[in-house]
C-alpha positions in Angstrom: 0.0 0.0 0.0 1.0 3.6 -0.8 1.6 5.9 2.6 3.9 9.0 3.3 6.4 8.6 5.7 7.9 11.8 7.9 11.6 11.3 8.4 13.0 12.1 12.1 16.4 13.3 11.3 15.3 16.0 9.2 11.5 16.4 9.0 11.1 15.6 5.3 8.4 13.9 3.8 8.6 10.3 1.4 6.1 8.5 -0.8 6.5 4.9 -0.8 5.0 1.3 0.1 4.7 0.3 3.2 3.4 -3.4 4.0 -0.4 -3.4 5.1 -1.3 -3.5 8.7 -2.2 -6.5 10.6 -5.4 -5.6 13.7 -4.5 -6.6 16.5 -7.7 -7.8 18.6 -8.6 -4.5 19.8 -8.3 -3.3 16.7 -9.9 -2.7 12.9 -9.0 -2.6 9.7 -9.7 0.5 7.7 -9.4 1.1 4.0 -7.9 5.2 4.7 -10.2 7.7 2.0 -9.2 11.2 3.5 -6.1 12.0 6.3 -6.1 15.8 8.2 -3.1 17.3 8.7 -1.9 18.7 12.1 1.4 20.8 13.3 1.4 18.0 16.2 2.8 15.8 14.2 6.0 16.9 13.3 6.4 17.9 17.0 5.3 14.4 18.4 7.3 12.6 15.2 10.7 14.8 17.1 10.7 13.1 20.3 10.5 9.6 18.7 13.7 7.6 18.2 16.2 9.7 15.7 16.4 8.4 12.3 13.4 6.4 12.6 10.6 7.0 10.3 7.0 6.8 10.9 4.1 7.3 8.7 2.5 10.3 8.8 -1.4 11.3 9.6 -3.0 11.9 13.3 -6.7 11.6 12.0 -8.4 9.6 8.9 -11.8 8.8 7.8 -12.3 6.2 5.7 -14.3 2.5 6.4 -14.3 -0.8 8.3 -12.6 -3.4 6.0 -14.8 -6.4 5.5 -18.0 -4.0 6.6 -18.3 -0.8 4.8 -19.0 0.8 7.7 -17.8 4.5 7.3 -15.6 5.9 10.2 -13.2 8.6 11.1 -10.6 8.4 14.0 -7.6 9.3 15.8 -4.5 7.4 15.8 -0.8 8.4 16.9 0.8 7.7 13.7 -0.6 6.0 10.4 -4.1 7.5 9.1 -1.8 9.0 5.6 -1.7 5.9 4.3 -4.2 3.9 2.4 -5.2 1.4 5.4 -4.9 1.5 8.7 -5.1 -0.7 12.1 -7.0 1.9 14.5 -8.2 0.8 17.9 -11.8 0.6 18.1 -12.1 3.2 21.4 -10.6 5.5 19.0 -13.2 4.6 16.2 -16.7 6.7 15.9 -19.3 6.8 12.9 -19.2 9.4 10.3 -21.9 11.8 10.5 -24.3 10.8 8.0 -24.5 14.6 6.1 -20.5 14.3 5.9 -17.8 13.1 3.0 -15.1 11.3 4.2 -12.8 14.7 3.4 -14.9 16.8 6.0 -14.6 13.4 8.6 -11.2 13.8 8.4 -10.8 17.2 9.3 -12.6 16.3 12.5 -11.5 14.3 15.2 -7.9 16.4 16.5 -9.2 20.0 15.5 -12.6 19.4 17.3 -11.3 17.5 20.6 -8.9 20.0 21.2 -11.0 22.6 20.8 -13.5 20.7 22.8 -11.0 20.3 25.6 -9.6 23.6 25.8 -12.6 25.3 26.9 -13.5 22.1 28.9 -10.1 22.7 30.7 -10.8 27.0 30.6 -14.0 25.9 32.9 -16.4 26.9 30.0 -18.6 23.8 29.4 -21.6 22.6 31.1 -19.4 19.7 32.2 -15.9 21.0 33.3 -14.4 19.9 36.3 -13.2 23.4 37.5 -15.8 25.9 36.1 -14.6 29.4 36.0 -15.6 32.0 38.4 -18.8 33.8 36.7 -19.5 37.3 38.1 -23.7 38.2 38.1 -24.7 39.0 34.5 -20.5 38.3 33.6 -20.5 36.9 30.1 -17.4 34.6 29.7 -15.0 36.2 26.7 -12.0 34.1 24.7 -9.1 34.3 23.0 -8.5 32.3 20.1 -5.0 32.8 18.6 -4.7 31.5 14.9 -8.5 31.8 14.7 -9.0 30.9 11.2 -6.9 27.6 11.3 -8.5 24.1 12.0 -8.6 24.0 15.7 -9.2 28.1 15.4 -12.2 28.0 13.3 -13.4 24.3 15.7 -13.0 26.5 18.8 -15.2 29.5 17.0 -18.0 27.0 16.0 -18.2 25.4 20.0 -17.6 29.3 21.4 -20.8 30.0 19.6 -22.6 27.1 21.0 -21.7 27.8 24.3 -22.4 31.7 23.9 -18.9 32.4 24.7 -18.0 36.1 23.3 -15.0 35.7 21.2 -11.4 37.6 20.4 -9.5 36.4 17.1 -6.0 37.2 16.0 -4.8 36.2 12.6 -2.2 38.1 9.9 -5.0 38.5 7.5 -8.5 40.5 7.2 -9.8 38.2 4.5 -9.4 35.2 6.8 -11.0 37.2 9.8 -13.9 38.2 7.7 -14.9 34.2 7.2 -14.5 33.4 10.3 -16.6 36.4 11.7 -19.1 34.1 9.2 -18.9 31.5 11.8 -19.4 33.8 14.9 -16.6 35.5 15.9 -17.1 38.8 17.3 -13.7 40.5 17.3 -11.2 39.8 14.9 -8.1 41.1 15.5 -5.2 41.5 12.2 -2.1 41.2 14.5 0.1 42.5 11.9 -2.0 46.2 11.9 -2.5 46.2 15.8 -0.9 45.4 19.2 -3.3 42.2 20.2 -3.0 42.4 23.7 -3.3 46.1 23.4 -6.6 45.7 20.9 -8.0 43.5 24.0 -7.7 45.6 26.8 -9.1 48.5 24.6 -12.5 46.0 23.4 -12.5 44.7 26.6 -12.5 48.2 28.5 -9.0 47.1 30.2 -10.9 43.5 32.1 -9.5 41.0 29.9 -10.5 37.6 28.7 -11.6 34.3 30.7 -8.8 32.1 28.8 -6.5 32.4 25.8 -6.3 29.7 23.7 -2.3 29.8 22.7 -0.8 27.9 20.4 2.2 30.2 19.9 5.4 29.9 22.2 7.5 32.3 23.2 6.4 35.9 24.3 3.1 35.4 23.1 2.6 33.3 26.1 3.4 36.0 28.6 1.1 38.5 26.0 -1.8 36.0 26.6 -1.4 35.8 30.2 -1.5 39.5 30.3 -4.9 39.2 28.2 -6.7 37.6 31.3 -9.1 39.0 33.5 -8.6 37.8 37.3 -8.1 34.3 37.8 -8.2 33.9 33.9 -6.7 30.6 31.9 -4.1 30.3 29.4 -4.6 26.8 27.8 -0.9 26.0 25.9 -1.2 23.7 22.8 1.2 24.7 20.6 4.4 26.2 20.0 4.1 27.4 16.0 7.0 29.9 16.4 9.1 26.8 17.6 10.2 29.2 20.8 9.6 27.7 24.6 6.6 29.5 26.3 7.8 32.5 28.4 5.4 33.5 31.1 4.9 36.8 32.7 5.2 35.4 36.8 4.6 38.4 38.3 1.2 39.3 36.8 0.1 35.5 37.4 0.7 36.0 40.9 -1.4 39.9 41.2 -4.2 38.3 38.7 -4.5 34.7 40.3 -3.9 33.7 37.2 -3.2 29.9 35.8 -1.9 27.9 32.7 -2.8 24.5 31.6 -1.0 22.5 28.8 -3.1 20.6 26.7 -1.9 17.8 24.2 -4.6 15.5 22.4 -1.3 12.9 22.1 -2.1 11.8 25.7 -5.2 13.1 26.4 -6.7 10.6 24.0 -5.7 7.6 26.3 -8.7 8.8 28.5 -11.5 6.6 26.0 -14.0 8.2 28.5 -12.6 11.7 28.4 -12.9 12.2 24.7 -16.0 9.9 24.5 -18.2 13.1 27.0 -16.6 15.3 24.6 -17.9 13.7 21.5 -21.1 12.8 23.5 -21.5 17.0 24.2 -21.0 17.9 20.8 -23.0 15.5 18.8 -26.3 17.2 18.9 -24.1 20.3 17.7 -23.3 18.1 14.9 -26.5 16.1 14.5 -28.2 19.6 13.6 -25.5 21.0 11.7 -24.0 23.9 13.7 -20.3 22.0 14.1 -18.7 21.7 10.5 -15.1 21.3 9.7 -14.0 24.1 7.5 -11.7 22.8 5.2 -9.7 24.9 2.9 -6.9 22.5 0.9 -7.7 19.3 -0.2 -4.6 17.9 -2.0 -4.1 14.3 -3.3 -1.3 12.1 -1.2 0.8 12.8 -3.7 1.6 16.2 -3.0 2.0 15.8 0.9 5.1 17.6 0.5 2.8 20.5 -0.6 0.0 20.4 1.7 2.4 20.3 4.4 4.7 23.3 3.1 0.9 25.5 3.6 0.2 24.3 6.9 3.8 25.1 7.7 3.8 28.6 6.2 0.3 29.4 7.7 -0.7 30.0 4.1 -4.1 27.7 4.8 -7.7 28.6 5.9 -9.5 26.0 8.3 -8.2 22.6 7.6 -5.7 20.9 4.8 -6.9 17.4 4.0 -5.0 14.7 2.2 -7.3 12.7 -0.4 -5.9 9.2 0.2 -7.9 7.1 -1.8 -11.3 6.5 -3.6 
């Protein structure tokens, strides 16, 4: 079978044939249509083993070998390839209304998005709900707003009537996701973000800040906050190590929380609530991936290069097969 393989030592990307899986008994087959691609990835793919080589893909839709039963999924490693041994706890039926392309673009961008304001204390089922003044309506920060876990976390937000800040480099991105619900977009190359906040937000701040950034943008966020405000870390896209601003964490009573769906998704009852919270969201069509790049396997290379540059909208899907 074809699959594309990502290259530890340095990070480059390879067509070839790779032998087909075998299931092991906790386990199905599934013949891969549509892989999303994620930044995690690469960053996961880093701390494996140097020089080995893994195939690529952390989400796939596709269906049930022997069955026909369409599905979409999560797996550590493997979904960019044309089949695929997936554990069933990490297996869950396509929504009717959706091609396997828009499956695909699903199950990391939405559970993370999911997750990070079920970790902010913004859903009806968080642990450790956040503090709500009388009449206080909870406010968000969603950095990279109109990439795939941007545009997911604009979609919930306006679910859970969460007012929401965007930032992103580009006006005509902000304008579509303001299409989705988001309130404030913010062009971070034109304005000062954290300054833009303070000024929309009459100098209180935000409940949490979505960051997916690194480096001084942590410490930005965490200056974004209101008291006792969240900064939920799932990224590093500028590839620096988060820097955080101590001394207004300590005056604001302020908090940040990592967030990685790598581990997260070892919790089968953890990401099955989530999924179970957002299917009627989905049932009556108010959560759709937004995907902006489909590109045949193929040109991996290519769809990789966009994600990379932040040249995308939404999600980039590989078409694998069929």
């Amino acid at each position: 079978m074809r699959a594309y393989f990502l290259q530890a030592a340095d990070m480059s990307l390879e067509l070839r044939e790779a032998p087909q899986p075998r299931p092991g008994p906790d386990q199905m087959l599934v013949r891969v249509r549509a892989a999303g691609l994620n930044r995690g990835e690469f960053l996961k793919h880093g701390l494996t083993k140097p020089g080995a080589a893994k195939i690529g893909g952390t989400e796939g839709a596709g269906e049930v070998e022997g069955t026909g039963e369409r599905v979409m999924g999560y797996t550590q490693f493997g979904a960019a390839a044309e089949k695929i041994a997936v554990s069933k706890s990490l297996l869950w039926p396509q929504p009717a209304r959706w091609t396997s392309v828009e499956s695909a673009a699903f199950p990391v961008t939405f559970l993370t998005a999911y997750l990070a304001y079920w970790k902010a204390g913004l859903t009806p089922d968080a642990k450790e709900p956040v503090h709500r003044e009388p009449g206080h309506k909870s406010r968000v920060l969603i950095h990279a707003v109109a990439g795939g876990v941007g545009t997911a976390a604009v979609e919930i937000g306006k679910q859970l009537g969460i007012e929401m800040y965007g930032t992103s480099s580009s006006d005509e991105k902000l304008a579509r996701v303001q299409e989705l619900g988001l309130q404030h977009g913010i062009n971070y190359k034109q304005v000062d973000y954290e300054q833009r906040v303070g000024e929309l937000t009459k100098g209180e701040g935000v409940d949490a800040v979505f960051e997916m950034l690194g480096g001084e943008h942590t410490a930005k966020s965490l200056r974004c906050c209101r008291p006792f405000g969240r900064v939920i870390i799932y990224g590093t896209a500028t590839g620096e190590r988060q820097k955080f601003d101590v001394g207004v964490m300590m005056a604001k009573g302020l908090s940040a929380h990592g967030l990685w769906l790598t581990y997260l998704a070892r919790d089968p009852e953890l990401i099955l609530s989530s999924l179970r919270a957002m299917q009627p969201w989905i049932d009556s069509g108010d959560l759709h991936p937004e995907v902006g790049h489909v590109l045949p396997l193929e040109q991996a290379a290519q769809a990789h290069r966009l994600m990379l540059q932040r040249a995308n909208y939404g999600k980039i899907v590989l078409k694998v097969s069929g």
